[in-house]
N, C-alpha and C positions, 0 to 999 in steps of 0.2 A: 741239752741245755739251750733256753733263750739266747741266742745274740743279736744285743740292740745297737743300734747308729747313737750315736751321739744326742741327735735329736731327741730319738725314740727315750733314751735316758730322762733327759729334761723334761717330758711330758707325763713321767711316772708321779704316780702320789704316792709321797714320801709315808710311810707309817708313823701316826703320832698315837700315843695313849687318848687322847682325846676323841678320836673316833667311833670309839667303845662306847659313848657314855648312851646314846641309844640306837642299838644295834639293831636293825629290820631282817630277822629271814622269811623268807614266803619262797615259796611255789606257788602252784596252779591248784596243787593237793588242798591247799588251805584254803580254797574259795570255791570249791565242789567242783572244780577244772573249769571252770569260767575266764578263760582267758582274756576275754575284755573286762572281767569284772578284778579283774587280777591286774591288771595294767592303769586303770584307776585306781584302785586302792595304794598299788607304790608308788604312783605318781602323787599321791593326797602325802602321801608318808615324806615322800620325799621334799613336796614343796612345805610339808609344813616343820620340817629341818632334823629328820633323820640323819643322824652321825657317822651312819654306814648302811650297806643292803648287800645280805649275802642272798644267793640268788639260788634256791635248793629243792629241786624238784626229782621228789625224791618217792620211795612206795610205789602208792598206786597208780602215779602218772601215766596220763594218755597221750604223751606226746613221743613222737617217734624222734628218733637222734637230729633230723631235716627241723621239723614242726621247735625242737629243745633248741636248736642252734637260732635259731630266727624269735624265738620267744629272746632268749639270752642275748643277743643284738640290739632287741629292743629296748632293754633295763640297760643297756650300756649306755643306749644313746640317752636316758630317761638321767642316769645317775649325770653323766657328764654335762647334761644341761643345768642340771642343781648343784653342781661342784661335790659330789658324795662320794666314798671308795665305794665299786663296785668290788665284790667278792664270788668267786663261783665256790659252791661247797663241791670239797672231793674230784672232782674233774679236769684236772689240770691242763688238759686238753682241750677241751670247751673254753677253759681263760684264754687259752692260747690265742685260741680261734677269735675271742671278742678281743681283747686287749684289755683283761680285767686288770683291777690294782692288784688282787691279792689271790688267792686261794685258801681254802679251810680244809682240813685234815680232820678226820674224824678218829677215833683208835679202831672201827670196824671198817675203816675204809682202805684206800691204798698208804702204804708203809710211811709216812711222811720224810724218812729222808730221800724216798726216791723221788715224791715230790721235789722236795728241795733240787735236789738235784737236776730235776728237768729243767724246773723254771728259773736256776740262777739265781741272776739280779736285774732278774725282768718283772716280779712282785711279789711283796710279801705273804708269809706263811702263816697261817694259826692253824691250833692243834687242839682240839678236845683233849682234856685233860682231870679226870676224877679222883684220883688217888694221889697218894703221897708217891707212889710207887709210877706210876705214867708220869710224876712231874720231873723225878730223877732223870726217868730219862730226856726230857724236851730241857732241865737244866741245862745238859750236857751237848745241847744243840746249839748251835752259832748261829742259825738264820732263821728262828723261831721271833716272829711278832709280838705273839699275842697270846693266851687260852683261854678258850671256852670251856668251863666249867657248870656241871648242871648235870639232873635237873634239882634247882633247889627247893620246889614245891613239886608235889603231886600234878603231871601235865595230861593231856588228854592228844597234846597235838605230835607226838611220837610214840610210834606203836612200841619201838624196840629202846626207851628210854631206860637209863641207869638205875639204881635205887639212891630214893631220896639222900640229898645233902644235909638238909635244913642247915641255918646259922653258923652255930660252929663248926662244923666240919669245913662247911666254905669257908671258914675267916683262917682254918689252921691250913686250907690249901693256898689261900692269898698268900699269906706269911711265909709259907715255904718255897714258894715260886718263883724264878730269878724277872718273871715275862709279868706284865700289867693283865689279869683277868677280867671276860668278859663274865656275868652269870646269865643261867638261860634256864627257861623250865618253872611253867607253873606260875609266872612273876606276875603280877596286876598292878594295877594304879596303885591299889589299896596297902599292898604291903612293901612293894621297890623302896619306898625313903626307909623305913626301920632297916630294911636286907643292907640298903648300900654306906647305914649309918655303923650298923654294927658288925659288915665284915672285911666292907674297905676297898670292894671291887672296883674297879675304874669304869665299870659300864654295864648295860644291862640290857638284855636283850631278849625279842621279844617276837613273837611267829603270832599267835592266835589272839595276843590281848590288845595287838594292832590292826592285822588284816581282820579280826571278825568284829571290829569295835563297832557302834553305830557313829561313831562319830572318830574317824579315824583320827585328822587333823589337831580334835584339843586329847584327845591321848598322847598324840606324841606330842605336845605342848605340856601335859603333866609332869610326863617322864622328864622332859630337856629342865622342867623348872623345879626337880631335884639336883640336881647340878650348878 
């Protein structure tokens, strides 16, 4: 488990439901391993007021643990200049190593209360969460954030994605859930204000319909001016 100084405490970003409302994940995967072109695009995201950036380089990655640690350094210092949580997906380790705000739990990833476990109250936890049955369990969890929930449209940017939510079924996991959900998966411009009118998620989050935008900056300027 984490143990922080007093200091180090103070300088944690507290978890609020508000972070969610547009949520950035990216790797390198999502910009054909372009690693400069991946470092402008979160920085466009980020100055143009991204709510959160989980940092998830994941699959096909060409980056060796050395090359993953020094990319992941980089988005810390990027998030902490724009005041944004930094989040590592699955890696609780890799947070360690940056001083991320948070970590993400996947249900294919490592067990999230050994997560919990590691990392204390050195920063918060989210959990993938699809079923009525995976929220009993993270109800039943005391240092659970957040859930990510998804995908709620047909996505292209996860190879190994769940089967479709569509609407209802996300509004009946909102409602059952003790945690503010994120949703993910398939989202665009075009249909996020009906998704987040008729299921009531706190945020919404997005891999492909922001790193591959032609114009990243007023995408996520759409997104924020659904909220």
């Amino acid at each position: 488990m984490i143990q922080l100084s007093t200091q180090e405490k103070e300088k944690l970003m507290k978890f609020k439901s508000e972070m969610l409302r547009v949520y950035l994940i990216a790797g390198t995967q999502d910009v054909n391993h372009d690693v400069d072109d991946f470092l402008v695009r979160v920085e466009k995201a980020l100055a143009a007021g991204v709510t959160a950036f989980q940092f998830r380089e994941k699959g096909s990655s060409q980056l060796d643990a050395a090359q993953r640690l020094a990319l992941a350094d980089k988005c810390r210092k990027l998030t902490t200049k724009y005041d944004v949580p930094f989040i590592i997906d699955d890696d609780y380790e890799l947070a360690i190593a940056v001083g991320a705000d948070g970590v993400h739990v996947g249900q294919k990833d490592q067990r999230v209360e050994e997560v919990i476990s590691a990392v204390g109250d050195g920063m918060f936890v989210g959990y993938s969460c699809n079923t009525k049955e995976q929220i009993d369990h993270a109800n039943q969890l005391q240092k659970i954030a957040y859930l990510g929930s998804g995908p709620v449209f047909p996505t292209g940017s996860k190879a190994d994605a769940d089967p479709v939510l569509g609407f209802e079924k996300l509004k009946s996991l909102v409602d059952y859930s003790n945690f503010p959900i994120v949703a993910v998966g398939g989202i665009t411009t075009d249909n996020a204000k009906t998704m987040v009118e008729q299921t009531g998620v706190a945020g919404i989050s997005g891999i492909s319909m922001i790193m591959q935008s032609p114009d990243v900056a007023q995408t996520v300027k759409d997104l924020l001016a659904i909220y």
